[in-house]
MARZA-618997 format. One record per residue (C-alpha): residue in three letters; x, y, z. Coordinates in steps of 0.25 Angstrom, whole numbers, plus 5000, padded with zeros to 4 digits. Layout:
BEGIN
ALAXYZ ...
***
This chain:
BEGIN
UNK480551015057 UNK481450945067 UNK482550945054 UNK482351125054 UNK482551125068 UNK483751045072 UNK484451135058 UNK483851245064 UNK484451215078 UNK485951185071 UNK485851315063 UNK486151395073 UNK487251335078 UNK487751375062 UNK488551495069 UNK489251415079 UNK489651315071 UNK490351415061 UNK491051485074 UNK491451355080 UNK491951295064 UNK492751435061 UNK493251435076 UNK492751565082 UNK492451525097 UNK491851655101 UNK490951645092 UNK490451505094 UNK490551545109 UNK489651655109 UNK488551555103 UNK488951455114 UNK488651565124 UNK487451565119 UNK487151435116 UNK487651345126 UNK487151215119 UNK487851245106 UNK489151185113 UNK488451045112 UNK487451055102 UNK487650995089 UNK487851125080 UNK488051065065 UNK487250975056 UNK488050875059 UNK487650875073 UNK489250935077 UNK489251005090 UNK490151125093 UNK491351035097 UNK491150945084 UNK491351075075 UNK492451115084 UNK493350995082 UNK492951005068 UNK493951115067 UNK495251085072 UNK495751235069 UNK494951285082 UNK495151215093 UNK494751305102 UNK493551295098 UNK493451165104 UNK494351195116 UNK493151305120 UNK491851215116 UNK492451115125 UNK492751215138 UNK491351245136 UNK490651105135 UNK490650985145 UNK491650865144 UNK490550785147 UNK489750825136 UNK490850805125 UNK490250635124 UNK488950695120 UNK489250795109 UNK488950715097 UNK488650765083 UNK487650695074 UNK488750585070 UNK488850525086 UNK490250595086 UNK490650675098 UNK491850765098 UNK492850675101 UNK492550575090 UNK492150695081 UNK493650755084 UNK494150605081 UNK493450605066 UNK494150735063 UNK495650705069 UNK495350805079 UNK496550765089 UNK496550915095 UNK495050895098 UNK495050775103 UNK496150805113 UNK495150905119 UNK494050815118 UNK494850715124 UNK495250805136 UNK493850865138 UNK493050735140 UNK494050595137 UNK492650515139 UNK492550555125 UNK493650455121 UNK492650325122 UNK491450375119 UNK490950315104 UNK490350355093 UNK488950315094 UNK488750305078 UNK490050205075 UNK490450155089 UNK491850215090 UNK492650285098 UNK493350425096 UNK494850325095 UNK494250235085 UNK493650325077 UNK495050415076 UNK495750285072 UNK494750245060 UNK494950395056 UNK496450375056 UNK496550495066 UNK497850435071 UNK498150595081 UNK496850585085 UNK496750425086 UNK498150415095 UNK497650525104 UNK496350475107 UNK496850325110 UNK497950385118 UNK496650445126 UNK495850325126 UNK497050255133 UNK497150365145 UNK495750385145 UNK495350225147 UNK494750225158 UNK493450325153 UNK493150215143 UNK492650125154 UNK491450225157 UNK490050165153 UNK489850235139 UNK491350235136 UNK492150135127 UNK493550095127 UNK494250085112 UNK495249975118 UNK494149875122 UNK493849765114 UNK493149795100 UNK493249945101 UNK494749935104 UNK494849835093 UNK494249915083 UNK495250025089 UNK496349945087 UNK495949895072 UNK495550055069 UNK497050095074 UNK497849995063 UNK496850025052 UNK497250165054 UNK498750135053 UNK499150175068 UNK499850055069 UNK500850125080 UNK499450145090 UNK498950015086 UNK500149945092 UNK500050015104 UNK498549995105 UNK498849845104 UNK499949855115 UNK498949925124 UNK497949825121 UNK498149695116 UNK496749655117 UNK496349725105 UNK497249635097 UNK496449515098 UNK495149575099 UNK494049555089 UNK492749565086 UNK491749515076 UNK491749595064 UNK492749685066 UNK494249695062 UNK495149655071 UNK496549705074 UNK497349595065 UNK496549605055 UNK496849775055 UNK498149755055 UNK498149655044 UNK497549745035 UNK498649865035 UNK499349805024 UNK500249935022 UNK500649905039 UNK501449795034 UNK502749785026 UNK502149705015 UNK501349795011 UNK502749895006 UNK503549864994 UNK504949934998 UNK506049924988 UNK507649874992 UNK507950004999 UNK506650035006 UNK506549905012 UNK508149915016 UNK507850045024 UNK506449975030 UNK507149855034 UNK508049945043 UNK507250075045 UNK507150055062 UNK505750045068 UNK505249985082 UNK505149845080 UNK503549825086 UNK503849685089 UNK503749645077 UNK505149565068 UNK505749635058 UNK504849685046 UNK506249655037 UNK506149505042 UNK504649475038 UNK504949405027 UNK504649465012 UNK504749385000 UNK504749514991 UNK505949564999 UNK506949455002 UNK507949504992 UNK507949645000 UNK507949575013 UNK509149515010 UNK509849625007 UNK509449715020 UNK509949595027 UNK511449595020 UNK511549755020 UNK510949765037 UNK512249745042 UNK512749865034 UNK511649975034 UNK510849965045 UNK511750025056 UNK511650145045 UNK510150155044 UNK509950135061 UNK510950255061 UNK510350335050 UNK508750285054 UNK508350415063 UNK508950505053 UNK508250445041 UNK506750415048 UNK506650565048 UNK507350625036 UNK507150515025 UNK505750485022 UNK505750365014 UNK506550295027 UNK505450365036 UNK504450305027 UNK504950165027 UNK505250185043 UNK503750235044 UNK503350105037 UNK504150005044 UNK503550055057 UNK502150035052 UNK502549905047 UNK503149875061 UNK501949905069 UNK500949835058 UNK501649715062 UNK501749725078 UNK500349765078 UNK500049645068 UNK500849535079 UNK500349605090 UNK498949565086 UNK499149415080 UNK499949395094 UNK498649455103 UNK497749375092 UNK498549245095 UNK498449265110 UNK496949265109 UNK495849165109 UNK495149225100 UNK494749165085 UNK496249195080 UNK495549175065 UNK494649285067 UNK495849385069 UNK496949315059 UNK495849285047 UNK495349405043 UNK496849475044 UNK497549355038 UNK496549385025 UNK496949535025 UNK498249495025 UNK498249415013 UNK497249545007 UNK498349635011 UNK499549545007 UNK500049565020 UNK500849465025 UNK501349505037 UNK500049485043 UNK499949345041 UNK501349315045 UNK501149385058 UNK499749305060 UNK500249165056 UNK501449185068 UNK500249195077 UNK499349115069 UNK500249015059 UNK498948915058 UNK498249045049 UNK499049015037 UNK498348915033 UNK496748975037 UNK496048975025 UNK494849065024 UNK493249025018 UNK493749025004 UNK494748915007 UNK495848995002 UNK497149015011 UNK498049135014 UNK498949085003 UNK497949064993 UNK497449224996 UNK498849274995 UNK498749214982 UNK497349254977 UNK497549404981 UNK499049404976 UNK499649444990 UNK501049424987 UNK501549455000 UNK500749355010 UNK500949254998 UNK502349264998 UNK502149255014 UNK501149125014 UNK501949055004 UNK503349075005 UNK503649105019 UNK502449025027 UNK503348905021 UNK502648795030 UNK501448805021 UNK502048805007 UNK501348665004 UNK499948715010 UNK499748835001 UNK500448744988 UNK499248644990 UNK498048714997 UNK496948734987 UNK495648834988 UNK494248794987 UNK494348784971 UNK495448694972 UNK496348814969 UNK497848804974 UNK498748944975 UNK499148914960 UNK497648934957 UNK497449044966 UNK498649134962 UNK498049104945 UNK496849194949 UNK496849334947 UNK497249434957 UNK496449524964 UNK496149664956 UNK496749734967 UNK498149654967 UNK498349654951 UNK498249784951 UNK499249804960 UNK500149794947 UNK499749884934 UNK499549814921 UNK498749714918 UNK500249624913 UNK500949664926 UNK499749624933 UNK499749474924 UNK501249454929 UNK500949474944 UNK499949364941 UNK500949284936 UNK501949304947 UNK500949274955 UNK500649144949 UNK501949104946 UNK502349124963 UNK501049014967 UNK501348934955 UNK503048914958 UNK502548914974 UNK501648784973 UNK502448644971 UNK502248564969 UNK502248614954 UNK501248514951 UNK500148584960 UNK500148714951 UNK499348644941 UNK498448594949 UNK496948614946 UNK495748684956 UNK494348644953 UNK493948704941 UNK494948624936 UNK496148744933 UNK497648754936 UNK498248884939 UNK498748924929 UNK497348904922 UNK496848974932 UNK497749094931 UNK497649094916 UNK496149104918 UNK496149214929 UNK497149304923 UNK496549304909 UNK496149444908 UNK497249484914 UNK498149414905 UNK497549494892 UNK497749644900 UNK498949624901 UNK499349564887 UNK498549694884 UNK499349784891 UNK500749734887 UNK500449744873 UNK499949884874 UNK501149914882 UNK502149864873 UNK501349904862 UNK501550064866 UNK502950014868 UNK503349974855 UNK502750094849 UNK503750174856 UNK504850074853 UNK504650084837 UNK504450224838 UNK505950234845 UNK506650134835 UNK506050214822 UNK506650344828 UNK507950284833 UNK508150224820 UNK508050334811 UNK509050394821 UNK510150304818 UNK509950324804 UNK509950454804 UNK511050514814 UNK511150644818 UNK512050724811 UNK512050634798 UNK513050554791 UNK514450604786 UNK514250614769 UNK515550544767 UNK515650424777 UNK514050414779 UNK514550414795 UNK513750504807 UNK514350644806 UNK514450634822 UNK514950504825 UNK516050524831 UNK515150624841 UNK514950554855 UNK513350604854 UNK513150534842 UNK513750414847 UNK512750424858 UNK511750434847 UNK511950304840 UNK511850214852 UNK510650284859 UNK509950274846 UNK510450124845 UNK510150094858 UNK508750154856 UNK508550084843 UNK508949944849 UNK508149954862 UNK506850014855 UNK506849894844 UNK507049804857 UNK506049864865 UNK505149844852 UNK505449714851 UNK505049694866 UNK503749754865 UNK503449684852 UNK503749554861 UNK502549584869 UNK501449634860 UNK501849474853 UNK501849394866 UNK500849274868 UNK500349334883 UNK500249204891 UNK500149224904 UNK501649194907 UNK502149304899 UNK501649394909 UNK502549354919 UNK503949394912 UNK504049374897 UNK503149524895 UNK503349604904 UNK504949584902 UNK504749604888 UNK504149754893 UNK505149754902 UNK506249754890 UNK505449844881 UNK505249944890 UNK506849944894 UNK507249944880 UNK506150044876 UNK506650144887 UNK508050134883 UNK507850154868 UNK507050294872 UNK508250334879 UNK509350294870 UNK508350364859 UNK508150504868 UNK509850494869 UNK510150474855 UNK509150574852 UNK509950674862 UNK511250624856 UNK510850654842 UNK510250794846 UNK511650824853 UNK512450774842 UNK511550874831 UNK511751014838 UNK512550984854 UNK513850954848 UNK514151104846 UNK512951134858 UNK513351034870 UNK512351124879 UNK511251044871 UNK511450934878 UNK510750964891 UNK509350984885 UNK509550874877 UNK509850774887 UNK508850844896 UNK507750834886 UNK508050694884 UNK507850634898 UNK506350674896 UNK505850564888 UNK506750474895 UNK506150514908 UNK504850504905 UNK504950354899 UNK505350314910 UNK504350384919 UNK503350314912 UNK503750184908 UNK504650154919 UNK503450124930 UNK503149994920 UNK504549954919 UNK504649954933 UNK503349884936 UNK503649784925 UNK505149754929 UNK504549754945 UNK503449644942 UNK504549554932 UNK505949554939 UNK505549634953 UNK505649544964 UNK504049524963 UNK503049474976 UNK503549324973 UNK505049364971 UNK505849314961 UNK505149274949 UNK505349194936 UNK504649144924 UNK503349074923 UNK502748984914 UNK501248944914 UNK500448834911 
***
C-alpha cells in the first residue's frame, strides 16, 4: 500500500522529468508554477530531484541556471537523492565541471559537506573517479573556500586522515603535477598515517609506470630522453640513476653530449610541439621527474618524523620489490640505509624477493650497486636453509614467465636467471651448498623446472619439425631446377642454351645459393629434433641452432623466389623487358610475408640470446 503510493506520488512528476531530461524549461516551469514543491522533491525512482536530472544532461545548462534562480542556496546541502548524493557530489560522479562551477558559486558550503553513505567529500570522490577538470577545479575552491570548513557540520579534505586519503587518491589517479603541489602546500600529509589505511609512500611506490624503470627505450629513444629539457623538481638527473641494462647507451650519450646537445636545446620547442614521439618521450620524463620529487619529498617528511618510520617504508619497500621498482628503494634507503637489511615474517630479505619474483631491475639494484652488502646477500640464508642460489632454482611466478612467450624462451630466462645468482655468489664453493631437505640448487632447479623443461622440449621439436618440412620441400624444388634449366641444353655441346645471358647467370647462383642454405637450414633443424634436452641446452646451444635455421631458411626462400624470377625472365623477357616489373613485383609478396611472420620469433629469439639481457652480457653455462 505504502509501496502504490509513494509510485503513485513519483508518477506524476513523469512529465517533468521528460521536460527537464529533453531541456524544455517552459514546460518544466509551467509545472513548477504549479507545483512549487517539485523543485525539491525527489521526482525519479532513484529518489533524483529536478537539480539531479538537470546535471545529468550537461547539453542544457540552462535548465540548471533557471532551477537554481528559483531554489534557495541554503537548501542545496539538503537535496539528496536516495544514494546520500547532493548535487554537488552527484555533478562530481558525472564530471560535471560546468555544474559544479554554478553549484559552487550558488552555495561554496557545499564543498565540505559528505556523503553520509561512504564518508567522502565532493574532492575526494572527483579524484577516485579520475575527474582530473572537475577534481582541479574543486581543490582550487577548497583552498579559497578554507575557512567554511571550520563550521560545525563541515570537513576539511587537508586535515589529517581525509587530507591523507586526498593526497593517496590524487597519486593513484596519476595527477602527479597536483600532487606535488598538494605536498608543498601541506607537508603534513606526507607523513600522516592511519591504521588500515594506505599511506602516501606507499601510493607512490605503487605507480610502477611513474618511474623510469618501468620503460624499455631503445639507443635513440633514450638519446633523445636523456637530453629532452624538463624542470628539474628537485630531484638528480633521471640519466644519472644508475641502470645496469643501460650502461653501454649511457656511455655513448656521455661521449656524443658535447656534440649535440646545444642542437637539441636549440631545436627543443620546435620539436615538443611538432614531433610526437619527442613529445612522447618529453611527456614521459616529466612524469618520471615529478614520480621522483614527489617520492623524496615524502621519505624526507617521513624521515623528519617520529612516527614508526617501519610502518611507512615496510609495506612500500614490498611493493617496490612486487613492482620491480627500484627507484623506490634507492630513494628510501638514502633516508632509511638500515631498511636494506629488514627482513619481513617469512625470514626472506629484499634480495631474496627480487630473486623469487624474478625482479630483474631491484636485483641488479641490491646486488650490484648497494656494494657494501655483497657478502650479506651471498651468505644469508631463509628459514629452510635456502641461500639465493636456492631461491633463484624455484620456479617463477606465472605472471613473470609469461612475460616471455614459449614455453623454451621462458626455460632460458630461467637460466639467465640462475646462471646471474649462481656467477654472483663466491665464494664458488657456496653454490653447492645444501638447505634442510638436503638439496643443492641446481637440484632444486632441476626439480622445480621439470615440467617446464618438457614444454619446451615440446615446442622446439614441433617448431623445427614445421621447419624442416619447409626446408625439404625447397631443396627437392631447387634441385630439379638446377637440373633442368631454363631454355634446355645446346644439342651439340650439352651446354645452357643462355649461358652467356646475365638472367641466367643470375639463375644458377640464386638457385645454388637456395639449394645450399635450405640443405643447411635442414641440417639445423634436424640438429634439434636429435638434441638430448638437458637443461643447459636451453641456455644457448638450441635456441642458436633455430636461430641459424631460420636465417638460412629465409635466405634460401629468397634466393628460390629470384632464381625463380630470373628463370621466368630468361624464358619470354629477353625479347619483353616490360615483364620485368610484374615479375619482380609479384615476387616480393612471399618474401614479405615470411618475414611478417617469422620475423617476430627471430627477433624474440636473437633479443633473449645475444641482446644485452636484464644481467648484461652473458656467456655459457654449465650445470651440475
Amino acid at each position: 500500500m505504502a509501496y502504490n503510493a509513494w509510485r503513485t506520488d513519483r508518477d506524476k512528476y513523469i512529465p517533468l522529468c521528460r521536460a527537464i531530461q529533453m531541456g524544455d524549461w517552459e514546460k518544466a516551469q509551467e509545472f513548477f508554477d504549479h507545483d512549487e514543491g517539485a523543485l525539491t522533491d525527489k521526482l525519479y525512482h532513484d529518489g533524483s530531484t529536478a537539480l539531479h536530472l538537470a546535471i545529468g544532461n550537461p547539453q542544457n545548462i540552462r535548465i540548471l541556471e533557471n532551477l537554481l534562480d528559483r531554489i534557495n542556496p541554503d537548501s542545496l546541502p539538503t537535496l539528496l537523492n536516495d544514494y546520500h548524493q547532493n548535487a554537488l557530489y552527484y555533478a562530481t560522479i558525472l564530471d560535471n565541471t560546468v555544474a559544479a562551477k554554478k553549484l559552487v558559486d550558488r552555495n561554496p558550503h557545499l564543498l565540505f559537506v559528505v556523503n553520509h553513505k561512504n564518508r567522502l567529500l565532493p574532492v575526494e570522490r572527483a579524484a577516485g573517479n579520475s575527474h582530473r577538470t572537475t577534481f582541479v577545479y574543486l581543490l582550487q575552491m577548497c583552498k579559497h573556500h578554507i575557512g567554511l570548513s571550520q563550521k560545525d557540520g563541515y570537513h576539511n579534505p587537508f586535515e589529517g586522515e581525509r587530507g591523507s586519503r586526498l593526497l593517496c587518491g590524487t597519486i593513484l589517479a596519476g595527477f602527479l603535477d597536483v600532487a606535488y603541489d598538494l605536498l608543498k602546500d601541506y607537508p603534513q600529509l606526507a607523513s600522516t598515517r592511519f591504521p588500515d589505511t594506505v599511506n602516501p609512500l606507499l601510493c607512490i611506490a605503487r605507480k610502477r609506470d611513474a618511474y623510469p624503470s618501468a620503460k624499455r627505450y631503445n639507443f635513440y629513444q633514450q638519446f633523445v630522453y636523456s637530453y629532452v629539457p624538463v624542470e628539474n623538481y628537485g630531484v638528480e638527473d633521471i640519466q644519472k640513476i644508475h641502470d645496469i641494462e643501460n650502461q653501454e647507451t649511457y656511455k655513448a650519450n656521455r661521449i656524443m653530449k658535447s656534440y649535440v646537445y646545444p642542437v637539441l636545446i636549440l631545436s627543443s620547442s620546435y620539436q615538443l610541439s611538432t614531433v610526437s614521439h619527442v613529445k612522447k618521450l618529453h611527456e614521459d620524463k616529466v612524469k618520471h621527474k615529478r614520480a621522483l620529487a614527489i617520492l623524496k619529498f615524502i621519505c624526507e617528511e617521513v624521515g623528519k618524523s617520529r612516527s614508526n618510520h617501519a610502518e611507512h617504508c615496510y609495506g612500500a619497500f614490498k611493493s617496490a620489490v612486487e613492482t620491480n621498482t627500484p627507484e623506490v628503494i634507492e630513494q628510501i634507503t638514502r633516508i632509511f640505509p638500515h631498511f636494506l637489511r629488514v627482513d619481513d615474517i617469512e625470514g626472506c630479505s629484499l634480495t631474496q624477493h627480487s630473486i623469487m619474483n624474478r625482479c630483474e631491475h631491484v636485483y641488479n639494484f641490491l646486488v650490484h650497486e648497494v656494494t657494501q652488502d655483497k657478502y650479506f646477500h651471498m651468505v644469508s640464508r631463509d628459514g629452510d636453509g635456502n641461500n639465493i642460489a636456492h631461491l633463484a632454482g624455484r620456479l617463477a611466478p606465472l605472471d613473470k614467465l609469461n612475460m616471455v612467450t614459449g614455453a623454451a624462451l621462458q626455460m632460458q630466462r630461467e637460466l639467465q636467471w640462475f646462471q646471474e645468482v649462481c656467477n654472483f655468489i663466491r665464494p664458488s664453493e657456496l653454490r653447492g651448498i645444501r638447505n634442510s631437505k638436503q638439496e643443492t640448487p641446481i637440484m632444486v632447479f632441476r626439480k622445480e623446472h621439470k615440467d617446464l623443461r618438457k614444454e619446451g622440449e615440446e615446442w622446439m621439436k614441433k617448431t623445427a619439425d614445421s621447419y624442416t618440412i619447409t626446408a625439404a620441400l625447397i631443396i627437392t624444388i631447387v634441385f630439379a631446377a638446377a637440373i633442368t634449366v631454363p631454355g634446355g641444353n645446346n644439342g651439340n655441346t650439352g651446354k645452357p642454351v643462355f649461358e652467356s645471358k646475365p638472367s641466367f647467370i643470375i639463375f644458377v647462383v640464386s638457385d645454388a645459393i637456395s639449394l645450399f642454405t635450405s640443405t643447411t637450414s635442414l641440417l639445423f633443424f634436424l640438429s634439434i629434433l636429435t638434441a638430448r634436452y638437458a637443461e643447459e641446452d636451453f641456455l644457448y646451444k638450441l635456441p642458436k641452432r633455430l636461430i641459424l635455421g631460420l636465417v638460412m631458411l629465409f635466405v634460401s626462400v629468397t634466393t628460390m623466389l629470384i632464381a625463380f624470377s630470373a628463370s621466368l625472365y630468361v624464358m619470354f623477357g629477353l625479347e619483353n623487358p616490360w615483364i620485368l616489373i610484374p615479375i619482380a613485383a609479384i615476387t616480393c609478396l612471399p618474401i614479405a610475408s615470411f618475414v611478417t611472420l617469422q620475423l617476430p620469433l627471430l627477433v624474440d629469439l636473437i633479443s633473449s640470446t645475444y641482446g644485452r639481457g636484464i644481467f648484461g652480457k652473458r656467456a655459457n653455462l654449465s650445470l651440475g
